[in-house]
C-alpha positions as CSV (number, residue, x, y, z in Angstrom):
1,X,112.1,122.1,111.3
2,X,112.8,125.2,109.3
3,X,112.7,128.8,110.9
4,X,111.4,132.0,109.9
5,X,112.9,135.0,112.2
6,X,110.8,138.4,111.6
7,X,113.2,141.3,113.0
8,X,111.0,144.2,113.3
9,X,107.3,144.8,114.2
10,X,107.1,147.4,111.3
11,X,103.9,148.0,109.2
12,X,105.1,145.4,106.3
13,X,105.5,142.2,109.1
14,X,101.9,143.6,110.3
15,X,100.6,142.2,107.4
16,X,102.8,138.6,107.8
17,X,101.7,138.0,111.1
18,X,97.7,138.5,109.7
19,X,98.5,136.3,106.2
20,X,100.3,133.6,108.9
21,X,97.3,133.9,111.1
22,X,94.9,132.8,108.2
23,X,97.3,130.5,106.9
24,X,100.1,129.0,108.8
25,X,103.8,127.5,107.5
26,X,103.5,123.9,107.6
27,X,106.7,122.6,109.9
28,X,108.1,125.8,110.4
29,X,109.1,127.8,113.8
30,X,108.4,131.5,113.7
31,X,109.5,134.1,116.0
32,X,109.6,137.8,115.8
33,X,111.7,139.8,117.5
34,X,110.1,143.2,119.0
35,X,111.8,145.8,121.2
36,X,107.8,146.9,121.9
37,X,104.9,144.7,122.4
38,X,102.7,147.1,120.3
39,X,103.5,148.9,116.7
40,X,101.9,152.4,116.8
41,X,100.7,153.5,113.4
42,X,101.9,156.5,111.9
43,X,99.2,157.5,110.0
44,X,97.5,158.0,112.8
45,X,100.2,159.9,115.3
46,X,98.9,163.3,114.2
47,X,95.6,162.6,115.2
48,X,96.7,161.3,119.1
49,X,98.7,164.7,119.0
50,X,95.7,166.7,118.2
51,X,93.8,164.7,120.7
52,X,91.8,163.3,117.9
53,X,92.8,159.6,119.2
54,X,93.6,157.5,122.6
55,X,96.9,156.4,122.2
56,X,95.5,152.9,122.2
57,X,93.4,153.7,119.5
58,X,96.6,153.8,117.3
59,X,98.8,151.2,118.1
60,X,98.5,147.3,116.5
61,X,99.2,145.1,120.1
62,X,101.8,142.6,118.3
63,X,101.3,140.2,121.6
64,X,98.0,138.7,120.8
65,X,98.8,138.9,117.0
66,X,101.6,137.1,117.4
67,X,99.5,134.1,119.2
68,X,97.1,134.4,116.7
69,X,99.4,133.4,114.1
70,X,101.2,130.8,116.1
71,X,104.4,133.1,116.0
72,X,106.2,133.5,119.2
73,X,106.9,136.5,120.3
74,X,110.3,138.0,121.2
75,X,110.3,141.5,123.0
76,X,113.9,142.2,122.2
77,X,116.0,144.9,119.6
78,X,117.9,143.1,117.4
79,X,121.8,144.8,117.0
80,X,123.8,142.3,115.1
81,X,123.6,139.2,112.6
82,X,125.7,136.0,111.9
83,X,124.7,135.4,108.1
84,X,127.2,132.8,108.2
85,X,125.7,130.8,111.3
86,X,122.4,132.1,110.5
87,X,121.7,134.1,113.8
88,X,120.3,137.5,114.6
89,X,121.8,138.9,118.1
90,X,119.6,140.5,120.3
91,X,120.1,143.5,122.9
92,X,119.7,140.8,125.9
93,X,122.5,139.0,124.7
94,X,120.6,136.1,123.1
95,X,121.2,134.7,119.3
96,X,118.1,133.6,117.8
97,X,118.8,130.8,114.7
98,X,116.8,131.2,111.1
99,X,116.8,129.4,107.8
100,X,114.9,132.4,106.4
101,X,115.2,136.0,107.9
102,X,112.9,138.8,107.2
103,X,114.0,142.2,108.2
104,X,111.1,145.5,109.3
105,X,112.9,147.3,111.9
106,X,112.4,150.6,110.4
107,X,114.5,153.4,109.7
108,X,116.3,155.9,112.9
109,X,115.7,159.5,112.6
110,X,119.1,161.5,111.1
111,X,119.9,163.3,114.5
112,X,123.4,163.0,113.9
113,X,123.6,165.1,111.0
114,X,123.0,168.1,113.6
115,X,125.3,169.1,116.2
116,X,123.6,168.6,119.3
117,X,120.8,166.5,117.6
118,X,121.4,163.5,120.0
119,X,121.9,165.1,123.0
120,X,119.8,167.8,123.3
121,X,116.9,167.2,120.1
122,X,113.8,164.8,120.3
123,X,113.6,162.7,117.5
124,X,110.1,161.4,115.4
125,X,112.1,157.7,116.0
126,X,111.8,155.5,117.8
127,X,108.2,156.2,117.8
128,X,107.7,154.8,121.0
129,X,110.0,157.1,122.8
130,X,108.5,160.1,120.3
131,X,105.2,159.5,122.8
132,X,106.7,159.2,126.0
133,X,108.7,162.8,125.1
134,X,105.5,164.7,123.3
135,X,103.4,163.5,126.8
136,X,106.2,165.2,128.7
137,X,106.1,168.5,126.2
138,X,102.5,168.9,126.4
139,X,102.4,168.4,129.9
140,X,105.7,171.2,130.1
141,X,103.5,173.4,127.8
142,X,100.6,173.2,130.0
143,X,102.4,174.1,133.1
144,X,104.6,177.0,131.7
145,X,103.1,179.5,129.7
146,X,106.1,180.6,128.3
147,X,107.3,177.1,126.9
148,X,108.4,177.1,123.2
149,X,109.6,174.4,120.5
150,X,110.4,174.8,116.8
151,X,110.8,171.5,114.4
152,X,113.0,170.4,112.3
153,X,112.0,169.1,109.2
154,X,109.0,170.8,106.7
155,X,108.2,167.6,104.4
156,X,104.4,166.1,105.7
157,X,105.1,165.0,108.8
158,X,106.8,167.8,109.9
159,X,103.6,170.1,109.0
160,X,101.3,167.5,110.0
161,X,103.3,167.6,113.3
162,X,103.3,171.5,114.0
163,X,99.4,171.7,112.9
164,X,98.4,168.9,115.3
165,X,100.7,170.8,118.3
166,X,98.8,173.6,117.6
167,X,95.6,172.1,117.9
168,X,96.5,170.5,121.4
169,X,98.5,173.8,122.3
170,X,97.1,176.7,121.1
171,X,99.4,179.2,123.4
172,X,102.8,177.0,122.3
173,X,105.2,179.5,120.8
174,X,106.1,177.3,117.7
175,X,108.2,177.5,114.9
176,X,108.7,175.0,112.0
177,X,112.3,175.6,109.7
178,X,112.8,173.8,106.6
179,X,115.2,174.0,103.7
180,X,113.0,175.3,101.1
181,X,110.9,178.1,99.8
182,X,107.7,176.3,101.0
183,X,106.5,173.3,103.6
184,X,105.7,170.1,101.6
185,X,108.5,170.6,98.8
186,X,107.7,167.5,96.3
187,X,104.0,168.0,96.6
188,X,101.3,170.3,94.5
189,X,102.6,174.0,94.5
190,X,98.5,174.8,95.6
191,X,98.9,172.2,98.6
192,X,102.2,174.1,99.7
193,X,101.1,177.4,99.3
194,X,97.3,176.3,101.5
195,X,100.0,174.7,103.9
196,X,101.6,178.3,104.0
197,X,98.5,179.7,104.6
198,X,97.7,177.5,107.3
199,X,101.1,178.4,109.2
200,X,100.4,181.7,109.4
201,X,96.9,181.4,110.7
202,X,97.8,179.4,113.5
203,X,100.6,182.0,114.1
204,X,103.4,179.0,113.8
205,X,106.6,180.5,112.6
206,X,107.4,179.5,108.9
207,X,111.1,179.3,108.8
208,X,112.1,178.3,104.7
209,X,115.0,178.2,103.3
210,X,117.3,177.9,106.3
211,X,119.1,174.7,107.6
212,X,119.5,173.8,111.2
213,X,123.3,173.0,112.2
214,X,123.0,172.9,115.6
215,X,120.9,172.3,118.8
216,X,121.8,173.4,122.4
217,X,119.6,173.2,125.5
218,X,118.5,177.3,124.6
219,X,117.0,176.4,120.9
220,X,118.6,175.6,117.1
221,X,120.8,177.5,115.7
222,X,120.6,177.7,111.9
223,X,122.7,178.2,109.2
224,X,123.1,182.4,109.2
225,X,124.2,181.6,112.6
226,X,120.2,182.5,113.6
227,X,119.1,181.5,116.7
228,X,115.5,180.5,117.2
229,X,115.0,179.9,121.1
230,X,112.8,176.8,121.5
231,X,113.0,174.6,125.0
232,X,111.8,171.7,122.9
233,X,113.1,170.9,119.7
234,X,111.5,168.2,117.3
235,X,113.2,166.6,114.7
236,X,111.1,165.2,111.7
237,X,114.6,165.0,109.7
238,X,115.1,161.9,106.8
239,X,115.6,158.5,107.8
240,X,118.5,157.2,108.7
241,X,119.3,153.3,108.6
242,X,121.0,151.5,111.1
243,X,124.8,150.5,111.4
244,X,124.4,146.6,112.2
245,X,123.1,145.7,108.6
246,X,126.3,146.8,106.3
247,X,128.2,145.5,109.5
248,X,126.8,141.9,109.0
249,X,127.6,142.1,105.5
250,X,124.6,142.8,103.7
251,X,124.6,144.6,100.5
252,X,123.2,148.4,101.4
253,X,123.1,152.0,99.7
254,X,125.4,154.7,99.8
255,X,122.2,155.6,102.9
256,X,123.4,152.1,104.4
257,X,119.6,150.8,103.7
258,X,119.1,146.9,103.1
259,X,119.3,146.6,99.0
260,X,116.2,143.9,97.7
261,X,115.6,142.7,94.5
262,X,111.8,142.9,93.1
263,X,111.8,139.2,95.2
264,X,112.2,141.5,98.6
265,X,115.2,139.2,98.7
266,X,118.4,140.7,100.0
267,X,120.6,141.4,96.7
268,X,123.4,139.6,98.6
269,X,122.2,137.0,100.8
270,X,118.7,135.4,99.0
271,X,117.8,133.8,103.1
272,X,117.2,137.5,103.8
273,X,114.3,139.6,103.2
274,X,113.5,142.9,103.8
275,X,110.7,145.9,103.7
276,X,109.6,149.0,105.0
277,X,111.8,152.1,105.6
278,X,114.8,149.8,106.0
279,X,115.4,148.3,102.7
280,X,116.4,150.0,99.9
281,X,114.2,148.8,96.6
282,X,115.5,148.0,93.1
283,X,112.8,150.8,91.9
284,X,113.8,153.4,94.9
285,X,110.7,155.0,96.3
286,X,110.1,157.6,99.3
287,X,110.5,156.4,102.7
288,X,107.1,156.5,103.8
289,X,104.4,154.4,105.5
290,X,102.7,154.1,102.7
291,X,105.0,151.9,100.8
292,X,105.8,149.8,104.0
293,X,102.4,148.8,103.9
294,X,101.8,147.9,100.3
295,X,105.1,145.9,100.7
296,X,103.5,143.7,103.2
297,X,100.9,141.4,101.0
298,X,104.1,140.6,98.3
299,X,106.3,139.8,101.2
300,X,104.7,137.4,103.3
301,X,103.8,135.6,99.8
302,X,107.1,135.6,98.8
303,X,107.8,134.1,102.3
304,X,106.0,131.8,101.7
305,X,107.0,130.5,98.5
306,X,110.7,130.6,99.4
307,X,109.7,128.0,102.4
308,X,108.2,126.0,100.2
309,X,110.8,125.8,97.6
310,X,108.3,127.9,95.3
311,X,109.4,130.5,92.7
312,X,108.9,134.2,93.9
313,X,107.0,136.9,92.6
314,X,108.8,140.4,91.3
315,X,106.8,143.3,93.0
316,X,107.3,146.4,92.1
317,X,105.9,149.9,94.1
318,X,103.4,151.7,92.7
319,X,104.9,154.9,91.0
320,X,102.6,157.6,92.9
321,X,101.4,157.5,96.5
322,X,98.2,158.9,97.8
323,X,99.3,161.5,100.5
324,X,96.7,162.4,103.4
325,X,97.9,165.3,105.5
326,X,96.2,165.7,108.7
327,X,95.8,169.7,110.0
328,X,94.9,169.4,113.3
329,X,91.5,170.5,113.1
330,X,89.8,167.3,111.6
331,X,90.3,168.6,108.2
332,X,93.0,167.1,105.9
333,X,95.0,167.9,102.3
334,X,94.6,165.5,100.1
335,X,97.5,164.9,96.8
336,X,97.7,162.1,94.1
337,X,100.8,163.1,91.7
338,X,99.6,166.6,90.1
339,X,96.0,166.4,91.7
340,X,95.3,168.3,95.7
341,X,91.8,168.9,97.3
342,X,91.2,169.6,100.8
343,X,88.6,169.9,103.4
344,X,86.8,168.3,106.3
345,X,85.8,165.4,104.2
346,X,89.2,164.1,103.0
347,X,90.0,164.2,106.7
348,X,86.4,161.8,107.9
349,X,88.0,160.1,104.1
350,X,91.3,159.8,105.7
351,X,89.7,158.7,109.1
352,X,87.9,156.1,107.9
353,X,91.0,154.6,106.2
354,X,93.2,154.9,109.2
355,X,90.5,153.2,111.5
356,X,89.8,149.7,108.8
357,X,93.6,149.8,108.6
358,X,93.7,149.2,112.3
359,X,90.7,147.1,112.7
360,X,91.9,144.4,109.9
361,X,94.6,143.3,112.7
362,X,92.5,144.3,116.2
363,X,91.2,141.3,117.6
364,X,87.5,141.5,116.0
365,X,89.2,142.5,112.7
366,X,90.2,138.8,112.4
């Protein structure tokens, strides 16, 4: 009996546990291994922020999808591997065995890389504890007038964060700091200069050009030694990958993310697989969702090919990703490479992709 381990309910295992419910490994045990018996889609985070969405509304329950596929289902964080016995060691102080591993835990938010970022900041992951902590700031900003937060971190999510606060709180004192001249650096100059716009019309504090080296319980403080008071501070920083995969001995990046050939295989140990935020492609892309989930088809093909002896198929990203910014007020930005639009169609556009996303893995979607 061979077994298939998938560590990590992230987007790209989404799409195994659907391609295993269709189609399942002949003598093969699979588990996955889950510290959350749900995976909340990112996409649609914004949206439950604004009050656009239920929370359930955005979240995939891995529990019944698991059964569906004949996969059982682990709720457990994986810390550690034995590559050399083959096991993955959980946070309950169980080893699970695998012939093949596939790894989708996701990246951790860079808190670290700010004094006082652990202790005293509230990181976009985990995104389950990202919830529980914006349920208790909305519910602090509903009860106290005088309640303020600034975030960390002006790339999309960190706009698409501040605009969908604003919408739900539209007394927050808010301020969003970033390190360049304008939110969205890498994106359309049109798109940041409309995102600009935006921050000034729902009076949240544009703060470019500045870095954040510190957070105490009053606020951040930034690099001129600034202080910007804030009783909630959000941080929508870079990825960060965990410690426990260069500690097993896989082959990683200077960022310590799990290196993959075109195969998704790791580069050093061929029985390992990985996608998502966490690995580290031979053609290095953006860490962002929407990679995750176009890695998912290719690796549970590639999964299954390596079970059954098959040759594997190279996959390589696609060079430009279609970016969907959310601004709180059921309208969206819209950029492919060079090309931006906007309005309140790209966001029913952007709605409506979010929503068959969800329902291709809900329990009618199947």
């Amino acid at each position: 009996m061979k077994r298939l381990v998938l560590l990590g309910g992230g987007h790209a295992h989404v799409y195994v546990l659907d391609a295993l419910a269709r189609a399942r490994l002949p003598d093969t045990e699979v588990t996955l291994i889950s510290p959350y018996p749900r995976q909340i889609y990112s996409g649609m985070l914004p949206g439950w922020i604004a009050g656009h969405y239920h929370i359930d509304e955005t979240a995939i329950p891995l529990t019944p999808l698991a059964e569906r596929a004949g996969v059982r289902f682990k709720q457990a964080r994986g810390i550690g591997l034995d590559l050399d016995a083959r096991r993955v060691r959980c946070d309950d102080g169980s080893e699970i065995p695998f012939t093949w591993l596939s790894i989708d835990t996701g990246p951790t938010t860079a808190s670290a890389r700010i004094d006082g970022g652990m202790q005293h900041g509230i990181p976009v992951r985990p995104i389950e504890d990202f919830v529980t902590r914006i349920d208790a700031l909305i519910a602090a900003a509903n009860a106290d007038p005088d309640c303020s937060a600034a975030i960390i971190g002006s790339g999309a999510a960190g706009v698409e964060l501040a605009l969908a606060l604003r919408a739900r709180l539209p007394d927050l004192s808010l301020a969003l700091i970033g390190s360049t001249a304008l939110p969205l650096d890498g994106l359309p100059g049109r798109l940041q200069r409309r995102a600009r716009r935006l921050l000034d019309a729902r009076h949240i504090r544009w703060i470019g050009q500045r870095r954040a080296k510190a957070i105490d319980a009053e606020g951040v403080w930034l690099d001129d030694d600034e202080q910007v008071p804030a009783h909630h501070v959000l941080q929508v920083t870079g990825a960060a990958a965990p410690d426990w995969p260069a500690l097993a001995g896989l082959s990683t990046d200077a960022g310590g993310f799990i290196r993959v050939g075109p195969t998704l295989q790791s580069v050093s140990h061929p029985v390992v697989f990985a996608a998502g935020d966490v690995a580290a492609y031979a053609d290095p892309r953006p860490k962002s969702g929407v990679f995750a989930v176009r890695a998912g088809p290719p690796l549970a093909e590639n999964l299954r090919r390596a079970i059954a002896g098959e040759a594997l198929l190279p996959w390589q990203a696609q060079r430009r990703a279609l970016y969907l910014i959310s601004t709180g007020d059921r309208r969206a930005l819209a950029a492919w490479g060079l090309l931006s639009i906007e309005g309140a169609w790209v966001w029913r556009w952007k709605d409506h992709i979010d929503r068959a996303f969800m329902a291709r893995f809900s329990q009618h979607g199947m």
